[in-house]
C-alpha positions in Angstrom: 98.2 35.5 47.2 97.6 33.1 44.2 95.9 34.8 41.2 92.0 34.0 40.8 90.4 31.1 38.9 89.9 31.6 35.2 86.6 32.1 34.6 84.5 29.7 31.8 85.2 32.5 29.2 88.8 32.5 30.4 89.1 28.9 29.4 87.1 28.9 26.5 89.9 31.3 25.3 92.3 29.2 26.5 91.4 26.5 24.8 90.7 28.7 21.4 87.1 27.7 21.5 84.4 30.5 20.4 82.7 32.4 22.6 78.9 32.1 23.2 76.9 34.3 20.9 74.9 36.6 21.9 71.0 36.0 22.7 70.4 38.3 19.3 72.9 36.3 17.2 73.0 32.7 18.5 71.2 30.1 15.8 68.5 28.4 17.0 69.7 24.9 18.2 68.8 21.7 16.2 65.7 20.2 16.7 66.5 17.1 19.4 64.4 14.4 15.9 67.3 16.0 13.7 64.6 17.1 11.4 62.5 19.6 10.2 59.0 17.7 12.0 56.3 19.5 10.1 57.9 19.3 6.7 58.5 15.7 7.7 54.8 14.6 9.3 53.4 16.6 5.6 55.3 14.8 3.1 54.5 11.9 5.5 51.1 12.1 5.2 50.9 12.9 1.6 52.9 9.4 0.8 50.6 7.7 3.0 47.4 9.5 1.3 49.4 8.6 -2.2 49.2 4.7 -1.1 46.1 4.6 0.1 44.2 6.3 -2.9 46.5 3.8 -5.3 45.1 0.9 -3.2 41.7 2.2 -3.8 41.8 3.2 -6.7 42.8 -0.2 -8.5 44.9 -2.5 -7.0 47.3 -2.7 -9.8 47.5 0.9 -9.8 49.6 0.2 -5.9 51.7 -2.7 -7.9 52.9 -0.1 -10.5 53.5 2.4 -7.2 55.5 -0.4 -5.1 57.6 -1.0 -8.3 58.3 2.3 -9.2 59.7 2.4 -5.6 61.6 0.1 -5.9 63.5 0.9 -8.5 63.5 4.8 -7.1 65.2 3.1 -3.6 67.5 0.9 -5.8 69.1 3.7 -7.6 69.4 5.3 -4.5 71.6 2.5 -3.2 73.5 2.3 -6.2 74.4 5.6 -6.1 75.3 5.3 -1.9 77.3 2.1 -2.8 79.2 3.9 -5.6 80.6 6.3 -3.0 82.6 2.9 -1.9 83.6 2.4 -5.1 81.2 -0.8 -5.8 79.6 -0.5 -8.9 77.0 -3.0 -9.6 75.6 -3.7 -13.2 72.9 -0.8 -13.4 70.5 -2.4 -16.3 69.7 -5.7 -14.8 69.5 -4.5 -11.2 66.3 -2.2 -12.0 65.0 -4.6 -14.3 65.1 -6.9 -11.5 63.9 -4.2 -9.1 60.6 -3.1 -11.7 59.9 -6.5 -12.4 59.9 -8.5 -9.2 57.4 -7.2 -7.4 55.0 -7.2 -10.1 56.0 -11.1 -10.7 55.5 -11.8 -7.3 51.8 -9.8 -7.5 51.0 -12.2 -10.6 52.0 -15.4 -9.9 52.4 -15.8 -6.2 55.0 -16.9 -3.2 56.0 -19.7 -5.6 57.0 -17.6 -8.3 59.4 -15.3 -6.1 62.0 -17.3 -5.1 63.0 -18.8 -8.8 62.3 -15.0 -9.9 65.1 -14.0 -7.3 67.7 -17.1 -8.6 67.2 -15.5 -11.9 67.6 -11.8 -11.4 71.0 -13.2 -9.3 72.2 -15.0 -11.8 71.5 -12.5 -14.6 73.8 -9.8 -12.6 76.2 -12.8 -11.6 76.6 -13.1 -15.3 76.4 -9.8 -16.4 79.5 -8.5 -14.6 81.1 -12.2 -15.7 80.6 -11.2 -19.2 82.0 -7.8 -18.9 84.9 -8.6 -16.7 86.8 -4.7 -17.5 87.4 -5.0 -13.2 89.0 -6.2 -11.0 86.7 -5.4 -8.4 83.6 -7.7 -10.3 83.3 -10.0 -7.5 82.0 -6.8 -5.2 80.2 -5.9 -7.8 78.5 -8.5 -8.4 77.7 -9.2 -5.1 76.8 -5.3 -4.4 74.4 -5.8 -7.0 72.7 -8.9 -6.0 72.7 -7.1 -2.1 70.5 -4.2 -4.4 68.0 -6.9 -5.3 67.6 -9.2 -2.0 66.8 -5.9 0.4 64.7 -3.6 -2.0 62.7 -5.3 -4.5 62.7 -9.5 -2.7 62.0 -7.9 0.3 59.2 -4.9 -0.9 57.6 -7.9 -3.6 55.6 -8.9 0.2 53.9 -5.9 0.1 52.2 -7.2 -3.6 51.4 -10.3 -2.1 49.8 -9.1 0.7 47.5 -7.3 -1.7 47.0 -10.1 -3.7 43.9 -12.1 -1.3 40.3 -10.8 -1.5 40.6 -8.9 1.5 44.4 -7.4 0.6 43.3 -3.4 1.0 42.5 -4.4 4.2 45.9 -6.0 4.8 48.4 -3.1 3.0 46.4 -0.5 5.4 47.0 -3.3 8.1 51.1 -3.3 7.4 51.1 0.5 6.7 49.2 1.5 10.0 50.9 -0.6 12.1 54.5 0.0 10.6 54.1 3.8 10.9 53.1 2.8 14.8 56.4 1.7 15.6 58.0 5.4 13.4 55.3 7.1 15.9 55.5 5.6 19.0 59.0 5.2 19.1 59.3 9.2 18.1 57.1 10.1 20.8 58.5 8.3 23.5 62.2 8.7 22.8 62.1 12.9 22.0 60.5 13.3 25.5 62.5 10.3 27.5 65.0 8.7 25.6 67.9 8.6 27.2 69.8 5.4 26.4 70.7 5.1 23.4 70.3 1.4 21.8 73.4 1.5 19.1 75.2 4.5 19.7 77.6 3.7 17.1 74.7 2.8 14.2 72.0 5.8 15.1 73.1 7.4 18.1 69.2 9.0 18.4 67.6 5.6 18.9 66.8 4.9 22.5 65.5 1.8 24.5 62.7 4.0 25.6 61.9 4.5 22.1 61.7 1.0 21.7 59.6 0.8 24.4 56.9 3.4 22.6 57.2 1.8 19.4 56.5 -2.1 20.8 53.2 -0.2 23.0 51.7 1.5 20.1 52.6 -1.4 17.5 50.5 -4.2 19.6 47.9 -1.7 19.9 47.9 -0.7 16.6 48.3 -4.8 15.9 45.3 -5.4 17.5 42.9 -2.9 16.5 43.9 -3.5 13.0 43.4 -7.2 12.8 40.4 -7.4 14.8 38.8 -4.5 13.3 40.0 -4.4 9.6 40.3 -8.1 8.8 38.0 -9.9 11.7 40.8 -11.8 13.3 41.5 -12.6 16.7 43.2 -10.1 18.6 46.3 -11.8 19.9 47.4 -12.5 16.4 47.6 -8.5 16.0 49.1 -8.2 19.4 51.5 -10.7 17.6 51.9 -9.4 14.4 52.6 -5.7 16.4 55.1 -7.2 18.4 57.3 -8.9 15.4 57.0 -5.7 13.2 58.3 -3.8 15.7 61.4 -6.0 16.1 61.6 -5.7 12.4 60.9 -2.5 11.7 63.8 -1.1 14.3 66.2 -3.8 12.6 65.3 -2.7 9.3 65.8 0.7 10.5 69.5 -0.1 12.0 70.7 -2.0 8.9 70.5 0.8 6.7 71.9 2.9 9.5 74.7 1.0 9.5 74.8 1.0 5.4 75.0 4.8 5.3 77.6 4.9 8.2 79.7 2.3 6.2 79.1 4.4 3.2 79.6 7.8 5.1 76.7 9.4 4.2 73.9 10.9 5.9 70.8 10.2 3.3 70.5 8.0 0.6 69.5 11.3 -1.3 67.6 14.6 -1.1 64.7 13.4 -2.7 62.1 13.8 0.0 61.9 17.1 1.6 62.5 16.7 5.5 62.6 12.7 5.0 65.7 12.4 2.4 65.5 9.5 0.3 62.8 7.0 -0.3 65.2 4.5 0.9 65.0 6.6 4.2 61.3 5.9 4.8 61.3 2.4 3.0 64.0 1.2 5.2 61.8 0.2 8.2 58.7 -0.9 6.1 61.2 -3.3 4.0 61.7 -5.6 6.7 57.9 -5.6 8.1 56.5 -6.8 5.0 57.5 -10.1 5.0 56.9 -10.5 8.3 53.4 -9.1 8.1 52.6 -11.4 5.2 53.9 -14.5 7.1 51.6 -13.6 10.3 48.6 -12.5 8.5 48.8 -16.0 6.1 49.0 -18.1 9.2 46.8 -16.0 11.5 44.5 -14.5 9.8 42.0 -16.4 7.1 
């Protein structure tokens, strides 16, 4: 008569696995978000109530706040890129993320691009003229990588500001960015269940997707029409390319931290980690909410 099946704590055993713990002594499982949500929907709100009173307040007063975090975000990916041993010039890349966005408020779309050739070819220089590396082509280029996704890519957000009606178009590209964080949220917690790049950031679904491209052409729409008295498929637009780059923007610096091994860019933010955490999706939907609404959107 053959002996009787190991049971599962049998084979747990077996395989020198842990038992169960007890109902009094098990931890609580992770939340399925991987984050604390009311700490993180609080410091949310109080960053979005911090924009919006620096909007109203003075306009300027939201330049000073968009450069300050830019240079916040671009420490924080100095620091990340560090971990991989790239070092790139520190002084010139914050210059260039503290001054950029304020150049670009002042002087326009025209000004940008030969304020970007010069902030490149300051830290191109830089680490030429120090040259105590052998490693100064990475950093060099690690450095000018700083400058073309934090403060190029943020300096939108000061030119959207910049037209008569520009409160009106930051609370256009902050509600309808934060649509895509919500819907997408919402809709994959409750039914995602294939993930879009496991590999990258294994908790982003299709179905999240979904939720974020619904409530961004909603969001679109209402905004556009409402807000700034435009037609409503050019919000329906504008919600369906933020959401494409909001999720990309969101990937990319997925990728960076998997690359880099870390989990946050920092600590900074309780229940958000670093500001480059929360700046990563509204990065890549500024430019492309300045080139709808300039086209759209008189």
């Amino acid at each position: 008569m053959s002996a009787a099946a190991p049971g599962p704590a049998s084979r747990r055993e077996a395989r020198g696995a842990t038992p169960a713990a007890t109902p009094e002594g098990a931890a609580k499982p992770p939340p399925k978000a991987g984050r604390n949500l009311p700490m993180a929907i609080g410091v949310g709100v109080l960053l979005g109530g911090l924009v919006l009173v620096s909007v109203l307040v003075r306009k300027e007063a939201f330049v000073v706040l968009v450069a300050a975090a830019s240079v916040v975000a671009a420490v924080e990916l100095l620091n990340g890129l560090s971990k991989a041993k790239v070092h790139p010039p520190t002084i010139p890349t914050l210059l260039a993320a503290a001054a950029i966005p304020a150049v670009a408020y002042a002087w326009g779309p025209r000004v940008l691009a030969p304020a970007l050739v010069v902030a490149t070819l300051t830290i191109i220089t830089w680490v030429a003229v120090e040259a105590d590396s052998p490693a100064s082509l990475r950093d060099a280029a690690g450095g000018v990588l700083v400058v073309l996704y934090v403060p190029a890519l943020a300096a939108f957000a000061t030119l959207l500001l910049k037209p008569d009606d520009g409160v009106a178009r930051i609370v256009t590209f902050i509600v309808v960015t934060i649509s895509s964080d919500i819907g997408g949220y919402a809709v994959g917690v409750v039914a995602g269940k294939h993930p879009m790049a496991p590999t990258v950031s294994p908790k982003k679904s299709w179905e999240g997707f979904a939720g974020s491209f619904v409530s961004c052409v909603v969001a679109g729409s209402l905004c556009v029409a409402l807000a700034l008295d435009g037609a409503w498929w050019a919000g329906a637009l504008l919600g369906a390319l933020v959401v494409v780059a909001a999720t990309v923007g969101d990937l990319c610096e997925s990728m960076i931290k998997r690359d880099l091994g870390i989990k946050d860019m920092s600590n900074l933010i309780p229940g958000h980690g670093g500001l480059m955490d929360r700046l990563d999706s509204l990065l890549l939907a500024a430019p492309v909410t300045w080139a709808v609404l300039t086209l759209w959107v008189s």
